[in-house]
N, C-alpha and C positions, 0 to 999 in steps of 0.2 A: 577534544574530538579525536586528535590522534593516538589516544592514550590505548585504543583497541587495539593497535598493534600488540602491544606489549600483553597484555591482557590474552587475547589467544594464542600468541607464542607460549606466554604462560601455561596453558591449559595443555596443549599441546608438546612440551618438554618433558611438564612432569608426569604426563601420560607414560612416553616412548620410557624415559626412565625410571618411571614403576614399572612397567612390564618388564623390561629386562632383570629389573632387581629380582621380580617376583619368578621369574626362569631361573636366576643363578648363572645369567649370562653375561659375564664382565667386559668380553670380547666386544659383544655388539653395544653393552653400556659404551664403551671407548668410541667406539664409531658414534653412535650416538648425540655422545656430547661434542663430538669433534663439528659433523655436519649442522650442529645449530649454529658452533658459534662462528661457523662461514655464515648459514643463512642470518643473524643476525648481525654480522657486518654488514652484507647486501639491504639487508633491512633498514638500518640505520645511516645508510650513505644516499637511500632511494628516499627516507622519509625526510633527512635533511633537503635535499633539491624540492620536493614538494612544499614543504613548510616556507621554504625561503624565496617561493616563486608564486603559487595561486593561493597559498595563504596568506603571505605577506599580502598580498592585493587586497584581500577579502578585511584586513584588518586596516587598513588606508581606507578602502573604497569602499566598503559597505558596512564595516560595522557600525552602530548605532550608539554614542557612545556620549559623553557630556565633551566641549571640546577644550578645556580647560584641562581636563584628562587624558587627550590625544596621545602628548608627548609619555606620560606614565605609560600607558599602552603600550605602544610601541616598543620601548626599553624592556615593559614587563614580555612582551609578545617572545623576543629574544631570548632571555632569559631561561624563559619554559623551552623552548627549542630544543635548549645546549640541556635543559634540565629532562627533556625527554629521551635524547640519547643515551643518556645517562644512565639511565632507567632501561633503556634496552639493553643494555650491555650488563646491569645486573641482572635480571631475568633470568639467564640458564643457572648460575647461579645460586637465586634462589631457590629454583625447581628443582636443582638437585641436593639441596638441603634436605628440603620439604620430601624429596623421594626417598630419600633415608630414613624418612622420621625421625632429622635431629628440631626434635620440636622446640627443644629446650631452651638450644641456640636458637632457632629463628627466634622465638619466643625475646630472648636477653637484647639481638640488633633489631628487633623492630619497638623495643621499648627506647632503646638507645638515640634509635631515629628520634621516636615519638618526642622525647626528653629534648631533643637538638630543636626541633619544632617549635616546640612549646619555649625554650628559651630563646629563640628568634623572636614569638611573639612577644616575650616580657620585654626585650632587649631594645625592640622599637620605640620604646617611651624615651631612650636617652642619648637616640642615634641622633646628631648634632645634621642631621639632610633635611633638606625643607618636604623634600618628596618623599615620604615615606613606603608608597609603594614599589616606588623605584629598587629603594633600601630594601623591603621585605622580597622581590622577586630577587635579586641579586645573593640573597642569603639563602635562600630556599635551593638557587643554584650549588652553593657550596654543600649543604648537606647534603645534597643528592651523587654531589659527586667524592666525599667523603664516606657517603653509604654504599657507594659503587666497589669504593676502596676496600672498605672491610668486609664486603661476601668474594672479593677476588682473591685478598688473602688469606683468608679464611678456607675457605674451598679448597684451593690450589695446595694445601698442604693438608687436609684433611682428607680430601678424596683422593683417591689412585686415579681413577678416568678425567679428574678435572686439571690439564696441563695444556702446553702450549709446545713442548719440543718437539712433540711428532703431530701428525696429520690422518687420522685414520679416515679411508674415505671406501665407500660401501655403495654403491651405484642404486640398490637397491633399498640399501635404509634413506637415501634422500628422496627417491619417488613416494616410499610408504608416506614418511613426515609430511614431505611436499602436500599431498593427497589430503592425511590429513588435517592437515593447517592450512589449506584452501579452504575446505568445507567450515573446519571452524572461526574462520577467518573473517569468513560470510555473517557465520551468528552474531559474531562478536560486533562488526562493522554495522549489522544490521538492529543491535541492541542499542550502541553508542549513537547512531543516526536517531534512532527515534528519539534516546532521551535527549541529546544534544540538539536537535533540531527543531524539537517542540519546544525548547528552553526560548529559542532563536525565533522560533512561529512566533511564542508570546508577546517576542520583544516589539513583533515588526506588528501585530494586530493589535498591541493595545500600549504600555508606553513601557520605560527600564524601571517604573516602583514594583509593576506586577512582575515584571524579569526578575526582579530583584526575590519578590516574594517567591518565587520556584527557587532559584539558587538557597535561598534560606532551606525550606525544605527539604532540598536534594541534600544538604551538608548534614540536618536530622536525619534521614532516613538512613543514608548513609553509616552515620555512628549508630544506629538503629539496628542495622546489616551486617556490623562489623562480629559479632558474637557469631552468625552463622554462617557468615564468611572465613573466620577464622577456626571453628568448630569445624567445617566442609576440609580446610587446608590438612589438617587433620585425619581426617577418614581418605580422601582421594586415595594416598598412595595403599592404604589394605584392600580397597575396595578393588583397584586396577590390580595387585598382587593376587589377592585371590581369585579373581579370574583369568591370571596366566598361570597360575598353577592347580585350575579346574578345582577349587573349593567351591566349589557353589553355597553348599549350605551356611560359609562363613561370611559367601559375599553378601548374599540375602539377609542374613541378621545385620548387618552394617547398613544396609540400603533401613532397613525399617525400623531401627535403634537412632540410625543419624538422622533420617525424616522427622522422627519424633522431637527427639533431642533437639536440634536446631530450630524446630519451631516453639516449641519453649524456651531457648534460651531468646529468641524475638519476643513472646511474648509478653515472658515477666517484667520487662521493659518496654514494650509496645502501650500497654494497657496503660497504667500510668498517663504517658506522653498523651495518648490519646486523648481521654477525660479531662488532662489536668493541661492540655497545650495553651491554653490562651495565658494563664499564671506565667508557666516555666516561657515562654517566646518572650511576655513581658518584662520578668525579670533578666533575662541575658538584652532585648533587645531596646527595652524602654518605649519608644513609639511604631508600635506596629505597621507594617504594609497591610495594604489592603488585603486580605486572603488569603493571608501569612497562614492563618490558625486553620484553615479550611484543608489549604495543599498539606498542610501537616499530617492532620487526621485521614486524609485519604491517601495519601502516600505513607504512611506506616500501615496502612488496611494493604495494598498495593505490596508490600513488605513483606507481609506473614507470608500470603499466599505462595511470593516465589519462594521463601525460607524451605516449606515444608518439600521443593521441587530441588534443591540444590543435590542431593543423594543421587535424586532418579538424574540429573542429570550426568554425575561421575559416572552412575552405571551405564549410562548410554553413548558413554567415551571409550568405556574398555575394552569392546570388539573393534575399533578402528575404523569404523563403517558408519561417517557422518555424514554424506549424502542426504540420505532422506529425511535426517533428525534437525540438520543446521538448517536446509533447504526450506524445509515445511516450517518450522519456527519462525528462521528470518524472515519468511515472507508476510508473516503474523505482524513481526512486528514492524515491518515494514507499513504493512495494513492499518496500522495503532496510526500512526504519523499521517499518513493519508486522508484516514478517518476524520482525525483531531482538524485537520487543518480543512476538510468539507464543514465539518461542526462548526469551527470559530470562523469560518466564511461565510455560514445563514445565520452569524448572530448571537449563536451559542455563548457562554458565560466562560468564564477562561475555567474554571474548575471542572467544567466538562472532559474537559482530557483526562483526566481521571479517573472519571468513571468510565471512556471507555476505556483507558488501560487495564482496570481493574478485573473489566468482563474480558478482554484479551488475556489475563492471566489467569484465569481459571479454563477458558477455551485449551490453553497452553499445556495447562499441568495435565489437565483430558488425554490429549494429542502426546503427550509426553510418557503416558502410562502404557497406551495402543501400542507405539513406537518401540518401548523397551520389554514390551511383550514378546515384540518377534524377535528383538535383538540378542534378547540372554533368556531366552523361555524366561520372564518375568512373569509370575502369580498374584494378577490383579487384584485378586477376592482376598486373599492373604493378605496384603497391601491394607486395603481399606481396614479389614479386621483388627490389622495391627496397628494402622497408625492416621487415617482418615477420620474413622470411628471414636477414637480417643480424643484427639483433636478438637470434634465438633464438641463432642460431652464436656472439656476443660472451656472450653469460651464457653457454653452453656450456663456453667455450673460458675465460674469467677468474675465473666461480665456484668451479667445484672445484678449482681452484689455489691459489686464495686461502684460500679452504675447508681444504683441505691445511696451509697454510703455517700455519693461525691453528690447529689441531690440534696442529702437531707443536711451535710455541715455545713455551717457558715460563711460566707466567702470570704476567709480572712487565711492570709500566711502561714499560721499557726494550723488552721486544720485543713487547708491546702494538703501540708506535707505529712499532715494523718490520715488523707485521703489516699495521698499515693504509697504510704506504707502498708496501707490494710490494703491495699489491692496486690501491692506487688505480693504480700500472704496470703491472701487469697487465692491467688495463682501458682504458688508454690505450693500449697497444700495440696489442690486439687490435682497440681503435676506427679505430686507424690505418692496419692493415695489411687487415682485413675489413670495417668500416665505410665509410671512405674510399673514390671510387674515386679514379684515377688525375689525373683534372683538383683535386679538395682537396687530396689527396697533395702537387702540385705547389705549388700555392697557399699551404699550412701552411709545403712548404720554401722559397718564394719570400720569405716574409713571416717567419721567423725569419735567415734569412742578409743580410737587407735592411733589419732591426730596427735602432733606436737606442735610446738610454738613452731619449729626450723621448717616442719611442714608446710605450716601457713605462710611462713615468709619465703618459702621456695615458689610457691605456688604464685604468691604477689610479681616475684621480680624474676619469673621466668621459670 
């Protein structure tokens, strides 16, 4: 739940420091980084007293939890804590990686992470602790603060603005940030409340199997987001450049190239999942939760939507004037959780949360177009023409085929996964022939006929 912190700092670092990049202004880059990583001390010293006072209670006194479990809690509750600071303090960090565009490197230490992860989880089969949770939160603490390690030393001798021996302090650039990382602050907290709380609605209105079935979900959806979360990380820092050095017309092609783009890279995978969820949930999870396969398919629907909004939302970070845009959303989503918990209070089915999220993020993306209209003269009609309009024709034209194909073969293993192969081409074809135009088209064949093996292996490992 605390993790929003980190997350609109996030948004907000690598904002301040793509704008200055994109001026050629190294001076206020230095101020810059200097005033976050004061506000992220403050941050990190406020979030510990809160964690370790009305959190700590909420995790004794009210969580809902099996009590044979208690004690793993507790141990794991700490854990995360010391593992969230952690994460705060890598953060500027990151963002000023990500503002350079050394994509390559983030690319190499989040695979590195990833790799450290994943052998935590192998490594649990032979850790000699009766509590395995214990063991797995206590681990997840060291990589976190091993990952903290390697963007400090990293940074700190790769960047000029990223040091510690002087203090650049700018009275004016901490009101701007202040400002706005308030506003974002809001979205952010008002995003993680809703999902976090309706996690927590479910647990308390119906028992911890259906808690259980959302958490599954949210860990798909998730890996689901991860392609146009990582594709967005990407574009942020040209899109916030180009409109500090008044390119517009380069900002524009990034907003309707990355809208595009990002919702295909959700969907060639979305589609899939979707059709074929009850298979793929069985074979990882062997006996299903109730609803497991339902929250699935409507939480990748939930998915696309915001994909194709992640662009519009960079561009409606790079005049600095989040006021109206965090304001009017959080209160949306504020609305979602409200909503959800009037619903499953007259009886409603736990999957109803869903569909209203669903109609809340199309409300969203609406309210998000009007917004950055007036923010950067955005051209609505343009928008849809380029990349709305496509959109719809690619699900058009690759759903009820794939639809079709997963209807008519046999429900067996074997063509399960010729189900999901002819879709995911399905969807790639149609991305290439209607998505595409004519200059990618060219580019995709310039760069597959010009390919080397070292290419393909650069591309795998960063």
């Amino acid at each position: 739940l605390w993790s929003f912190l980190s997350g609109s700092m996030a948004s907000a670092t690598q904002r301040f420091f793509s704008f200055a990049l994109g001026q050629g202004d190294f001076t206020t880059l230095k101020k810059v980084f200097s005033i976050n990583l004061l506000i992220y001390i403050v941050i990190a010293v406020a979030s510990l007293a809160f964690l370790e006072t009305l959190g700590l209670w909420f995790v004794y006194e009210e969580l809902n939890v099996p009590q044979v479990k208690l004690e793993a809690v507790k141990y794991l509750y700490q854990f995360s804590a010391i593992t969230f600071i952690a994460t705060i303090f890598t953060t500027p960090f990151r963002a000023i990686m990500i503002a350079h565009e050394d994509m390559r490197l983030y690319a190499v230490l989040s695979i590195i992470e990833t790799c450290m992860n994943l052998g935590i989880a192998l490594l649990l089969k032979y850790l000699p602790y009766d509590d395995k949770l214990i063991a797995y939160g206590m681990l997840l603490l060291i990589v976190s603060i091993v990952n903290a390690v390697f963007y400090v030393f990293i940074c700190t001798r790769k960047y000029e603005e990223c040091q510690f021996k002087k203090f650049y302090w700018d009275k004016g650039v901490l009101k701007e940030i202040v400002d706005f990382t308030g506003w974002t602050l809001f979205g952010q907290v008002s995003n993680v409340f809703r999902q976090q709380a309706i996690t927590i609605l479910l647990n308390q209105a119906f028992n911890p199997v259906v808690a259980a079935a959302r958490a599954i979900e949210t860990k798909i959806t998730s890996h689901a987001n991860v392609f146009s979360s990582n594709f967005n990380l990407g574009i942020y820092p040209p899109i916030i450049k180009s409109y500090a050095a008044d390119d517009e017309k380069r900002m524009f092609s990034l907003i309707y190239n990355g809208s595009r783009i990002t919702f295909f890279l959700v969907w060639v995978f979305a589609l899939p999942l979707i059709l074929e969820a009850e298979i793929i949930l069985r074979l990882w999870l062997g006996t299903l939760p109730p609803g497991v396969v339902l929250f699935t398919r409507l939480g990748l629907i939930e998915v696309l939507i915001l994909s194709v909004s992640l662009p519009i939302t960079t561009a409606a970070r790079a005049p600095g004037r989040m006021k109206i845009y965090e304001l009017t959303l959080g209160s949306i989503q504020i609305g979602i959780f409200a909503i959800s918990w009037i619903v499953l209070g007259m009886g409603g089915e736990a999957h109803y949360i869903y569909i209203v999220s669903i109609i809340a993020n199309i409300v969203m993306f609406i309210i998000r177009l009007a917004i950055i209209r007036k923010l950067i003269d955005f051209n609505i009609e343009e928008y849809f023409k380029q990349v709305v309009f496509p959109v719809i024709l690619i699900v058009l034209l690759s759903a009820p085929t794939s639809y079709a194909v997963y209807l008519y073969l046999p429900n067996a293993l074997i063509y399960r996964v010729l189900s999901i192969a002819l879709s995911i081409l399905f969807s790639s074809v149609s991305m290439y022939f209607i998505g595409l135009n004519k200059h990618w088209r060219a580019e995709i064949q310039n760069k597959i006929k010009h390919a080397k093996l070292s290419d393909f292996i650069g591309l795998l490992f960063g």
